[in-house]
N, CA, C and O atoms as CSV, one atom per row, in Angstrom:
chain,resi,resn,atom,element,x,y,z
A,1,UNK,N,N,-4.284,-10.187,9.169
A,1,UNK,CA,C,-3.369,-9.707,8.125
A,1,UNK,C,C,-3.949,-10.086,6.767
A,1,UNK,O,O,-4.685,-11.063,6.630
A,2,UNK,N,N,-3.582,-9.254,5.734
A,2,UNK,CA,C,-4.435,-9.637,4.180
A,2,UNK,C,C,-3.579,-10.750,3.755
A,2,UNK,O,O,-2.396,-10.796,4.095
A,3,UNK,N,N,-4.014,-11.463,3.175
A,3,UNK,CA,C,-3.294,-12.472,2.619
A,3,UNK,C,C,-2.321,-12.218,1.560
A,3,UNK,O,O,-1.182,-12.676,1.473
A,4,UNK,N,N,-2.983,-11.352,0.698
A,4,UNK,CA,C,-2.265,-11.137,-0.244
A,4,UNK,C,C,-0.592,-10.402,0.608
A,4,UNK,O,O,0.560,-10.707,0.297
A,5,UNK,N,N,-0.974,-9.544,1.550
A,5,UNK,CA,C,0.602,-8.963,2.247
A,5,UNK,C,C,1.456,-10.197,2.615
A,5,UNK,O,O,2.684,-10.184,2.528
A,6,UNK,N,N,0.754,-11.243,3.022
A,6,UNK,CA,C,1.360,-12.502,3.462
A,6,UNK,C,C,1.869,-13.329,2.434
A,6,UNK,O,O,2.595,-14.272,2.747
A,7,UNK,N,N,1.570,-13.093,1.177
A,7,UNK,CA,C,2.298,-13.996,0.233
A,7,UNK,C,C,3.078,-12.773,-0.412
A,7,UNK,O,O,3.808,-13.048,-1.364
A,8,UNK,N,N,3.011,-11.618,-0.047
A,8,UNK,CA,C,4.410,-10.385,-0.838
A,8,UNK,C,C,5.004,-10.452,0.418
A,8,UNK,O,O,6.142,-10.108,0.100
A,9,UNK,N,N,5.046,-10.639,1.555
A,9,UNK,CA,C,5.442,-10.253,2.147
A,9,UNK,C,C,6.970,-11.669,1.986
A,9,UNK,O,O,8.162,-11.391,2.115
A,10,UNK,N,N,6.362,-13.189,1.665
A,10,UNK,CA,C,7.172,-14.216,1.300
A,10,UNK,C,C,8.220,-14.080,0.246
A,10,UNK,O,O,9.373,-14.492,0.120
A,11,UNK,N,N,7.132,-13.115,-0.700
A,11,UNK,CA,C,8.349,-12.506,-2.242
A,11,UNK,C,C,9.237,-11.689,-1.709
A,11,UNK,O,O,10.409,-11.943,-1.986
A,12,UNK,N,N,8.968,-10.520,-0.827
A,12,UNK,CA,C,9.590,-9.602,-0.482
A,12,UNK,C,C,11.032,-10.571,0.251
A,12,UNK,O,O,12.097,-10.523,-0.364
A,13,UNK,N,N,10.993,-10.943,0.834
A,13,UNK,CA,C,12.517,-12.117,1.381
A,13,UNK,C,C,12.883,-12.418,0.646
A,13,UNK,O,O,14.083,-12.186,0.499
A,14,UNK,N,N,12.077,-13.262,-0.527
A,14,UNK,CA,C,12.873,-14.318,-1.152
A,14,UNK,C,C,13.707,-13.172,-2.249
A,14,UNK,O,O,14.897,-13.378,-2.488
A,15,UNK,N,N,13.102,-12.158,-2.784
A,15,UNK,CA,C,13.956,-11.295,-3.507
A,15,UNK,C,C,14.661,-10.465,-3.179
A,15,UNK,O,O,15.277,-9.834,-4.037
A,16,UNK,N,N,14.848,-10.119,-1.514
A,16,UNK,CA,C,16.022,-9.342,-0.830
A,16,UNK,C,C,17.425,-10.586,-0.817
A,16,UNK,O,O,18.595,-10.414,-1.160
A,17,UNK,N,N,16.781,-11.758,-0.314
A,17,UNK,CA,C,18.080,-12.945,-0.147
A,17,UNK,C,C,18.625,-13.173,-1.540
A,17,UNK,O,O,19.847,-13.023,-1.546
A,18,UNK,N,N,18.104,-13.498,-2.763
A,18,UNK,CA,C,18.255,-13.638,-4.258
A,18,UNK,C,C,18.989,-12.534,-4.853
A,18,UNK,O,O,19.666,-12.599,-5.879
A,19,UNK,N,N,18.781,-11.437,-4.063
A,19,UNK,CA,C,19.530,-10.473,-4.716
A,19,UNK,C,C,20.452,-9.779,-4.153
A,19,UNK,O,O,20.947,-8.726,-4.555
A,20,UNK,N,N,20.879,-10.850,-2.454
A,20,UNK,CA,C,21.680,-10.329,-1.714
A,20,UNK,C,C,21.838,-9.717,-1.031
A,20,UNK,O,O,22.935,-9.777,-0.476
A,21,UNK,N,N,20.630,-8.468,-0.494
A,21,UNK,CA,C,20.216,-7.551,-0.356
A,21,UNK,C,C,20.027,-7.497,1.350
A,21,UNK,O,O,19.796,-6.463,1.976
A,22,UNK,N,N,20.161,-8.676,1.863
A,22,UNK,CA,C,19.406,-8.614,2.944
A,22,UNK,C,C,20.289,-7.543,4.459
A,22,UNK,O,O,19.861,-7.172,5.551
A,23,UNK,N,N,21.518,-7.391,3.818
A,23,UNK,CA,C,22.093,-6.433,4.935
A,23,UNK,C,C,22.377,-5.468,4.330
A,23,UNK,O,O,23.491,-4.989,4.542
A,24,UNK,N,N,21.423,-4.778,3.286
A,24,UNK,CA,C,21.950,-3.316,2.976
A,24,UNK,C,C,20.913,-2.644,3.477
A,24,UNK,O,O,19.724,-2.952,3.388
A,25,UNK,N,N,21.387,-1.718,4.007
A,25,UNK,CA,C,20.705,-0.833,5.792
A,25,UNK,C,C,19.541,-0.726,5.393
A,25,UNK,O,O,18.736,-1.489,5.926
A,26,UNK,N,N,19.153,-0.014,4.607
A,26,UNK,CA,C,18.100,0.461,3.994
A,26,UNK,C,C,16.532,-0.614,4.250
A,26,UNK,O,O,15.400,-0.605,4.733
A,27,UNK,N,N,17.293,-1.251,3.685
A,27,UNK,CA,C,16.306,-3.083,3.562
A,27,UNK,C,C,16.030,-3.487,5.546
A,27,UNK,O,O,15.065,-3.659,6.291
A,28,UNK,N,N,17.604,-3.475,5.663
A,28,UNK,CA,C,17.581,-3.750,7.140
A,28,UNK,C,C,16.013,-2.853,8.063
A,28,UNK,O,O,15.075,-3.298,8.724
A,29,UNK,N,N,16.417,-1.498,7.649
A,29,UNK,CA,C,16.134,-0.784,8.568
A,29,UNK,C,C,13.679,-1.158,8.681
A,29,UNK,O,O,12.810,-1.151,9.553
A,30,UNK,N,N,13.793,-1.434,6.927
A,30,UNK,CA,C,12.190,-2.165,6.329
A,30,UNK,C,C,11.925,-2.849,7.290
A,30,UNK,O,O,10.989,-2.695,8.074
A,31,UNK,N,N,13.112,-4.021,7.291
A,31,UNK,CA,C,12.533,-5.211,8.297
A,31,UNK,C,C,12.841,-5.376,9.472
A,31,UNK,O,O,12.406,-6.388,10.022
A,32,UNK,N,N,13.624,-4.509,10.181
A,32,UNK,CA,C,12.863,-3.939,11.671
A,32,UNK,C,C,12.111,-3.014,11.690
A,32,UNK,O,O,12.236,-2.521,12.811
A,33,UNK,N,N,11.089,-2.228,10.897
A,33,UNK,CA,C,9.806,-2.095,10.606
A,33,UNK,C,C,9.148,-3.082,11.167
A,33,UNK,O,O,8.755,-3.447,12.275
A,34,UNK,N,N,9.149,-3.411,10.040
A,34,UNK,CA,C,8.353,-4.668,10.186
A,34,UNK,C,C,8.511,-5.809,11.006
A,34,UNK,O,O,7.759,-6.757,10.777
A,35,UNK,N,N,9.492,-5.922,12.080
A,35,UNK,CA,C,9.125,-6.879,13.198
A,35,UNK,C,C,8.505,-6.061,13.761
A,35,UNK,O,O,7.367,-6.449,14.028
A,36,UNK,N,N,8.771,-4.902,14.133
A,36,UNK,CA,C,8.192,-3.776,15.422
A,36,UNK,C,C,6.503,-3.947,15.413
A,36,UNK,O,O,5.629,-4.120,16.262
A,37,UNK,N,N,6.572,-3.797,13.966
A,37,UNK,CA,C,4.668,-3.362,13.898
A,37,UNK,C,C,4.072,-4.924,13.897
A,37,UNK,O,O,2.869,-4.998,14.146
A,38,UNK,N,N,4.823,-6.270,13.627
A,38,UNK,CA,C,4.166,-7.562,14.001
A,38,UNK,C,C,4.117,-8.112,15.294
A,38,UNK,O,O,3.423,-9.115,15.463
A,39,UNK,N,N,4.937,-7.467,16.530
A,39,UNK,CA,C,5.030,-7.537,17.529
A,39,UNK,C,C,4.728,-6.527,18.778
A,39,UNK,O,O,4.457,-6.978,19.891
A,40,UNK,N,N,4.778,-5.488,18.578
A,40,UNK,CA,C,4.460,-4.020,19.025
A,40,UNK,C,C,2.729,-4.615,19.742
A,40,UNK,O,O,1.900,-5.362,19.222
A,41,UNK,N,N,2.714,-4.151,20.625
A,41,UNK,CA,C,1.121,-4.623,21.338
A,41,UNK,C,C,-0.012,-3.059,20.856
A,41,UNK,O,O,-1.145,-3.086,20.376
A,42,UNK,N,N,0.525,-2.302,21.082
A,42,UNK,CA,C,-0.419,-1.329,20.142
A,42,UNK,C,C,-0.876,-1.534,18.587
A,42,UNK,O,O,-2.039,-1.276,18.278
A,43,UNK,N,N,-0.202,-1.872,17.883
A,43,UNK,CA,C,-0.447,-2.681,16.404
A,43,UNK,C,C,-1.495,-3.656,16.254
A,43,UNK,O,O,-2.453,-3.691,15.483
A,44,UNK,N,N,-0.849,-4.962,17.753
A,44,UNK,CA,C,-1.743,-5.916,17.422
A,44,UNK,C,C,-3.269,-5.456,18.350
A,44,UNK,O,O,-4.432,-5.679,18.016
A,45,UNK,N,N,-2.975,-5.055,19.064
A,45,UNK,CA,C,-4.853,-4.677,19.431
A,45,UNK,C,C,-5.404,-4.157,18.713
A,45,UNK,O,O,-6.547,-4.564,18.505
A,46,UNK,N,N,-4.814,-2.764,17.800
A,46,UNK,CA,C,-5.150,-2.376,16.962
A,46,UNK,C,C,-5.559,-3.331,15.488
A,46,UNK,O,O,-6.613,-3.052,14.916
A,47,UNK,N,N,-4.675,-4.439,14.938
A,47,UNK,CA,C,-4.642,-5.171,14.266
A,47,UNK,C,C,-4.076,-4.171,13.003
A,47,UNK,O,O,-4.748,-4.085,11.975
A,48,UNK,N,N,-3.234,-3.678,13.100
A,48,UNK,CA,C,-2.214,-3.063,12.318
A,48,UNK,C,C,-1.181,-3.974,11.639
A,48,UNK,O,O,-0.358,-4.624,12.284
A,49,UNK,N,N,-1.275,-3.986,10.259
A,49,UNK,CA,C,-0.354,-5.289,10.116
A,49,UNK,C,C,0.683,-4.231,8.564
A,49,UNK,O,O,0.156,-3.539,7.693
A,50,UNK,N,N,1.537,-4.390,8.676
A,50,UNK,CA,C,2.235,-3.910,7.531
A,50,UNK,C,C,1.706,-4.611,5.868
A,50,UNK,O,O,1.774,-5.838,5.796
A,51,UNK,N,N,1.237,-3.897,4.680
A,51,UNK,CA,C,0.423,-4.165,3.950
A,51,UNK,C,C,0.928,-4.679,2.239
A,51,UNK,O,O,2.103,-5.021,2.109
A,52,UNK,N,N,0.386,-4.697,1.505
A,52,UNK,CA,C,0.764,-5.264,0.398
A,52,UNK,C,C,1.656,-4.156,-0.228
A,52,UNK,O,O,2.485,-4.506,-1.068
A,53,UNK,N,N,1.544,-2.781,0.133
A,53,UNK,CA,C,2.413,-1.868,-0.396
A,53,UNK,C,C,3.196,-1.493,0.204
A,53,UNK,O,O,3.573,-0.451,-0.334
A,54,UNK,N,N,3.990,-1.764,1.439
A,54,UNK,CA,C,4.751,-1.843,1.899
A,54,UNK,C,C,6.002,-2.898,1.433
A,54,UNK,O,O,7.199,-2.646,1.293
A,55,UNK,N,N,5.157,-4.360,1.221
A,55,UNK,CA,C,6.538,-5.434,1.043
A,55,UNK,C,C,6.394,-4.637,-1.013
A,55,UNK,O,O,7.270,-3.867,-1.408
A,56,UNK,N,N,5.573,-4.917,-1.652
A,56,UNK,CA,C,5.896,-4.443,-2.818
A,56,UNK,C,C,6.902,-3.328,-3.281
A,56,UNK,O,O,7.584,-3.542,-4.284
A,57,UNK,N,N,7.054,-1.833,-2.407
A,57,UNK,CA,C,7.785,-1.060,-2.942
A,57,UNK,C,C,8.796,-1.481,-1.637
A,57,UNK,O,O,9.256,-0.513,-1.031
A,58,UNK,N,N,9.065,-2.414,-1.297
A,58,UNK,CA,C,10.599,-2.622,-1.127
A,58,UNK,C,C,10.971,-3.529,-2.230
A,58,UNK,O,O,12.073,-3.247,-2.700
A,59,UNK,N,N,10.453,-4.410,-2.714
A,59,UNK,CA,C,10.662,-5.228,-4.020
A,59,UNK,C,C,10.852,-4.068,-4.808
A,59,UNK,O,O,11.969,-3.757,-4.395
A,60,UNK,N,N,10.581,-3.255,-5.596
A,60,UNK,CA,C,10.345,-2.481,-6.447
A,60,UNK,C,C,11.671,-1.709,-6.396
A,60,UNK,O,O,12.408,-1.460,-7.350
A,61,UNK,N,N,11.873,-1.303,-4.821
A,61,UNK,CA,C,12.768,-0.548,-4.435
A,61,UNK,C,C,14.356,-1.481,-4.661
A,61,UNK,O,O,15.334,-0.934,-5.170
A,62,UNK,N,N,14.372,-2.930,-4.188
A,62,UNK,CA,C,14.950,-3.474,-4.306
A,62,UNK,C,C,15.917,-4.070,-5.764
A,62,UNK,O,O,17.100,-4.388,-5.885
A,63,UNK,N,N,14.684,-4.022,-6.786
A,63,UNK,CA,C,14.591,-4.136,-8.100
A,63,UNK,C,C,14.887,-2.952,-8.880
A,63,UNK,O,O,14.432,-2.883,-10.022
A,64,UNK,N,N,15.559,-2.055,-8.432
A,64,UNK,CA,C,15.880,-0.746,-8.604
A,64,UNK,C,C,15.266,0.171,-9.706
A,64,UNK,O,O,15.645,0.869,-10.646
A,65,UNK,N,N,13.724,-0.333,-8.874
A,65,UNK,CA,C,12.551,0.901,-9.778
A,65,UNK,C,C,12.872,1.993,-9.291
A,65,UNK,O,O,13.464,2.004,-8.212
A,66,UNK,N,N,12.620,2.966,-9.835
A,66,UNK,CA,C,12.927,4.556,-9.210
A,66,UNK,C,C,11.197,4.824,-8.393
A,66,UNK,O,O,10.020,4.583,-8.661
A,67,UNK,N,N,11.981,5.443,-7.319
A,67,UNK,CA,C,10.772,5.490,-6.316
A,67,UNK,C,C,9.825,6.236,-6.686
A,67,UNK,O,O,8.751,5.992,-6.136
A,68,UNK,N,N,9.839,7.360,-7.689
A,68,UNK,CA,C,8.403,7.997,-7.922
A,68,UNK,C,C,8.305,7.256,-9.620
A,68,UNK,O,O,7.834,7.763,-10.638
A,69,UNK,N,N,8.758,6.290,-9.481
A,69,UNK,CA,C,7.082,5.577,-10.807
A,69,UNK,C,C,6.866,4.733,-9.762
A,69,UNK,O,O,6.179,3.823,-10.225
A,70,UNK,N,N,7.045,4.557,-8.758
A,70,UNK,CA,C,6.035,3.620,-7.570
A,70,UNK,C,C,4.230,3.429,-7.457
A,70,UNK,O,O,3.336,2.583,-7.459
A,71,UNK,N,N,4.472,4.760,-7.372
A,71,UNK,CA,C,2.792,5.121,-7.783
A,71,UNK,C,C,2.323,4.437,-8.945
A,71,UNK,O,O,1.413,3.626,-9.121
A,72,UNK,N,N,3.313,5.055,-9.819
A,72,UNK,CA,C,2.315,4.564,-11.273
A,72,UNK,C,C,2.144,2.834,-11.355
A,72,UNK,O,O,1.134,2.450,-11.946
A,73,UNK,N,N,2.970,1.888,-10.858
A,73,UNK,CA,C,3.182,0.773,-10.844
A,73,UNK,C,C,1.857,0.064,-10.142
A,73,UNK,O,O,1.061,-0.764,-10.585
A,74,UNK,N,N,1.968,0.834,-8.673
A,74,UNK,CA,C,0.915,0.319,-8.252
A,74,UNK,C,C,-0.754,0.384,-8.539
A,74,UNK,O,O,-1.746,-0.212,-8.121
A,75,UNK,N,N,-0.465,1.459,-9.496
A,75,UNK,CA,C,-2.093,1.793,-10.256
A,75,UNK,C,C,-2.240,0.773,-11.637
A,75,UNK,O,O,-3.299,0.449,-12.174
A,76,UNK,N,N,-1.294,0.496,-11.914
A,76,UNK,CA,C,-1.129,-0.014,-12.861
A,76,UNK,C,C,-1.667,-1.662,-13.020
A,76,UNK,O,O,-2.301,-2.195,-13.931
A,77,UNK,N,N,-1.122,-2.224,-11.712
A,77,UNK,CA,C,-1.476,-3.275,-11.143
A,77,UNK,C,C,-2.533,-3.105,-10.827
A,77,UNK,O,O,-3.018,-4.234,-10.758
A,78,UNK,N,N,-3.584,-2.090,-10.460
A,78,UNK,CA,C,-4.962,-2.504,-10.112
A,78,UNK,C,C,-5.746,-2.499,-11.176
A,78,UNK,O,O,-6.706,-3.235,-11.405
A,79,UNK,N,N,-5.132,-1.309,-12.070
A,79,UNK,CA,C,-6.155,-1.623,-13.193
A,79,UNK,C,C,-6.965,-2.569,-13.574
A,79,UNK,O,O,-8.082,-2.253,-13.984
A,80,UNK,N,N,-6.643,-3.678,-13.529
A,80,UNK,CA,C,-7.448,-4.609,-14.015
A,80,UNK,C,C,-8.875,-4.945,-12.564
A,80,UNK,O,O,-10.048,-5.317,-12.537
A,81,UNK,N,N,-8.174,-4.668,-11.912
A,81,UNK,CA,C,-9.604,-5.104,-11.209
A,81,UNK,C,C,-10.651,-3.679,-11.222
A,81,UNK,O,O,-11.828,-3.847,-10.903
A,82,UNK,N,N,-10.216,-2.437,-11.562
A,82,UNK,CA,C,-10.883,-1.389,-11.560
A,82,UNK,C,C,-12.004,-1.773,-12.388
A,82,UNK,O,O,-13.221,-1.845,-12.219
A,83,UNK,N,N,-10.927,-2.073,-13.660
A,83,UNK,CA,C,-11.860,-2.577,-15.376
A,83,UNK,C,C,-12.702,-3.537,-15.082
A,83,UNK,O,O,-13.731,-3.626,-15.753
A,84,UNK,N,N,-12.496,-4.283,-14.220
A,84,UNK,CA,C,-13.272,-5.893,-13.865
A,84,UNK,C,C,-15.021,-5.216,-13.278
A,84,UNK,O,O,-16.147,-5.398,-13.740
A,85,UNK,N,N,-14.572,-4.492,-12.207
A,85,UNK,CA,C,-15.583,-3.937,-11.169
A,85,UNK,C,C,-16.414,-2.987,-12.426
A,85,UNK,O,O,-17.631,-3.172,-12.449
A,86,UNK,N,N,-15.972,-2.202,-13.244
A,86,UNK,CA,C,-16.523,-1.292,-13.826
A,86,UNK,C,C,-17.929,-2.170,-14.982
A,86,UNK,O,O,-19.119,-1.951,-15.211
A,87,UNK,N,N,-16.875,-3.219,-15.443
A,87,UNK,CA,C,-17.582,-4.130,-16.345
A,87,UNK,C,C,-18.342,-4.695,-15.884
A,87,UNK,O,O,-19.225,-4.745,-16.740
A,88,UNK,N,N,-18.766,-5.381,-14.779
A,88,UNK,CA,C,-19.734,-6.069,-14.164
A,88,UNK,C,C,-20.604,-5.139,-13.751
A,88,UNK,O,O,-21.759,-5.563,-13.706
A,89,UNK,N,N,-20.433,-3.791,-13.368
A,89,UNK,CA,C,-21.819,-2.679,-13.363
A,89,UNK,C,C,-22.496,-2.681,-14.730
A,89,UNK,O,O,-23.660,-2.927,-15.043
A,90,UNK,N,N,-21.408,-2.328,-15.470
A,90,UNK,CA,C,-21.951,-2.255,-16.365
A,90,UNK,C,C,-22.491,-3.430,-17.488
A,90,UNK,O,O,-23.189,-3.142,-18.461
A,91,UNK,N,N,-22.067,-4.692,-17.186
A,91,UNK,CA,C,-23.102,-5.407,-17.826
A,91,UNK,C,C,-23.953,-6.421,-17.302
A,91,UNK,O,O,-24.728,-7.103,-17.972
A,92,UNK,N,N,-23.723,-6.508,-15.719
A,92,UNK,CA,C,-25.039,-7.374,-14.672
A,92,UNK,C,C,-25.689,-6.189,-14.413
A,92,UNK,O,O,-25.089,-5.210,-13.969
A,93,UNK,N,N,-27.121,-6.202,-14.707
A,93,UNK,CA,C,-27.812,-4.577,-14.165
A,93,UNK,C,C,-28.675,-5.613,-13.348
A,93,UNK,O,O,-29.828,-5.188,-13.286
A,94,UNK,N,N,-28.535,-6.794,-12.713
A,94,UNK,CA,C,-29.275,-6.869,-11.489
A,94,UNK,C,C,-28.729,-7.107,-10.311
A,94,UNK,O,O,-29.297,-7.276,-9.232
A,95,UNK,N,N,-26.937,-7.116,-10.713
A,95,UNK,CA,C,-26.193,-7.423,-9.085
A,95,UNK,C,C,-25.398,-6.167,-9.711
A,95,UNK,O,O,-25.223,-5.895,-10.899
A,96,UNK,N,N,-24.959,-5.469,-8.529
A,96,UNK,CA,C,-24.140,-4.685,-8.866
A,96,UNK,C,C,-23.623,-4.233,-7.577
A,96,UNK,O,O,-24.137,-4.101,-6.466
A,97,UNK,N,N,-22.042,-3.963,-8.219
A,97,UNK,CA,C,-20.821,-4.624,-6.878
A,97,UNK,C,C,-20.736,-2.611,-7.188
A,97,UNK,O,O,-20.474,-1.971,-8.206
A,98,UNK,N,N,-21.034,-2.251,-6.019
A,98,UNK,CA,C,-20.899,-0.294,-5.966
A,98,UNK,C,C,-20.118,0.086,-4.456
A,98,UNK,O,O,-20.284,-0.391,-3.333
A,99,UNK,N,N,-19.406,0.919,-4.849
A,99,UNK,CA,C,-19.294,1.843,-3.493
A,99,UNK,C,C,-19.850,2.618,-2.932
A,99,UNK,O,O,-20.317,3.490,-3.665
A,100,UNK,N,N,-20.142,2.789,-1.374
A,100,UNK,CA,C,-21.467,3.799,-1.044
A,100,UNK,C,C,-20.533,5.147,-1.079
A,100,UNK,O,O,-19.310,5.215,-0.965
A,101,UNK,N,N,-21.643,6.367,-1.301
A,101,UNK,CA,C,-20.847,7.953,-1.724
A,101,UNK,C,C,-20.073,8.490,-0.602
A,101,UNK,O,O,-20.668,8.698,0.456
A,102,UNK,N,N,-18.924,8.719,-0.692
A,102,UNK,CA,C,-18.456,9.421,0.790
A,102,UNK,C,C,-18.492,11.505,0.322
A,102,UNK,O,O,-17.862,12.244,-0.434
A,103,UNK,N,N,-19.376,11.618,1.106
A,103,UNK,CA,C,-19.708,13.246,1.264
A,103,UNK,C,C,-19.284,13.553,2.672
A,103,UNK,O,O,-19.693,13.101,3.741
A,104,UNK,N,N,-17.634,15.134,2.177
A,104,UNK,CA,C,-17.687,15.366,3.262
A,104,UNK,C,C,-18.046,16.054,3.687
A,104,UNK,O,O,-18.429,16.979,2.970
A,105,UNK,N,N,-18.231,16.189,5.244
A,105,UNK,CA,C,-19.228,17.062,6.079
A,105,UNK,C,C,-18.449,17.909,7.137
A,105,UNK,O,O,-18.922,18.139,8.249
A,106,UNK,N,N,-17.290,18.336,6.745
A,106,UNK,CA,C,-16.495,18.850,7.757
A,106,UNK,C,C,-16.820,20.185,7.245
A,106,UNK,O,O,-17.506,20.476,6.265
A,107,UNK,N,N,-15.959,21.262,8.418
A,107,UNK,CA,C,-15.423,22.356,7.804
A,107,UNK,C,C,-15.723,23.175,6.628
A,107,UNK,O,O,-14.582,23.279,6.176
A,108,UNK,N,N,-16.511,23.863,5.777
A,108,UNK,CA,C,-16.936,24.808,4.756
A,108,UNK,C,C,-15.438,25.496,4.246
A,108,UNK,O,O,-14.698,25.485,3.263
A,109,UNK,N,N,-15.531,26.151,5.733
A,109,UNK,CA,C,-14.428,27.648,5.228
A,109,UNK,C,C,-13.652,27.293,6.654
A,109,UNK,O,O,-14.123,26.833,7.694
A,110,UNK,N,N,-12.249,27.686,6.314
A,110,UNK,CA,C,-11.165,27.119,7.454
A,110,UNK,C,C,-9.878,28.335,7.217
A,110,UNK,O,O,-9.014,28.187,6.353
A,111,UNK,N,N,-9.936,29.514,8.130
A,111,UNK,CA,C,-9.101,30.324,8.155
A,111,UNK,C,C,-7.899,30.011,7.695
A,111,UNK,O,O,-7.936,28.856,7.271
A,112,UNK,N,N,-6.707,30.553,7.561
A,112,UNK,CA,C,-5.126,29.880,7.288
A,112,UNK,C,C,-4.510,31.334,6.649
A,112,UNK,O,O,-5.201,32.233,6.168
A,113,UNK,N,N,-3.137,31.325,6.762
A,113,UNK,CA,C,-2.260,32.192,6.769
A,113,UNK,C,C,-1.395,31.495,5.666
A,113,UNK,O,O,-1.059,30.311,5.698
A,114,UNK,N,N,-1.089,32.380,4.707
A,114,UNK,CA,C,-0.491,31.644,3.291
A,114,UNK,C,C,1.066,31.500,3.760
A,114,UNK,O,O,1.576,32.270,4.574
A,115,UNK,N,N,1.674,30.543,3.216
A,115,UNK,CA,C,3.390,30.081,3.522
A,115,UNK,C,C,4.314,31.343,3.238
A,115,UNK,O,O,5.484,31.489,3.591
A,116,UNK,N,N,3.627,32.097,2.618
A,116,UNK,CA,C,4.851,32.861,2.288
A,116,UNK,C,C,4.354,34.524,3.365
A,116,UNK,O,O,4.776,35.660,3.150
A,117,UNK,N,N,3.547,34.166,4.275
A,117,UNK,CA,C,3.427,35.245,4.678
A,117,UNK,C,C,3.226,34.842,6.079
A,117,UNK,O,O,2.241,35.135,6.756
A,118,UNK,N,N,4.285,34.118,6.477
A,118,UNK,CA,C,4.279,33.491,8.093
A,118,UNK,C,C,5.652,34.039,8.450
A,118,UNK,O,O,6.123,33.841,9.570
């Protein structure tokens, strides 16, 4: 499991109980989620673990952000490490922290029938 999910996942409680929250269905229904997928034997062979954006936009959700600036929140929060990664290319030119190119190789041209003519 990421660590970081393991210490939101600690916020994520402590700000459902703090805010009372912990039997409104909704929340409920999160955290039998989330026993299922920490106990579920397909998960754990798999090593499927419920993730940092999962306990976050129930905080968020909880904290009564509106669910579509969710996105923006969570980009928002990375920013800084985007800027971090970008800056160290750009000013160590003998280590440099890169992603390798993903080119895809599927499919060219893929028949399909438009929605409004099914």
């Amino acid at each position: 499991m990421d660590p970081r999910a393991s210490v939101m996942r600690e916020t994520c409680h402590e700000v459902l109980k703090e805010l009372g929250l912990e039997n409104d269905k909704l929340f409920e229904l999160a955290m039998e989620l989330e026993r299922v997928a920490l106990s579920d034997s397909y998960f754990i062979e798999h090593k499927l673990y419920p993730n940092v954006d999962f306990y976050s936009g129930i905080v968020l959700r909880a904290l009564g952000i509106p669910v579509n600036m969710f996105t923006v929140i969570f980009a928002v929060a990375r920013t800084i490490g985007w800027i971090s990664q970008w800056n160290e290319m750009m000013v160590d030119h003998d280590h440099k922290i890169g992603r390798p190119r993903q080119l895809y190789v599927g499919a060219t041209r893929r028949d399909y029938v438009p929605l409004g003519q099914r």
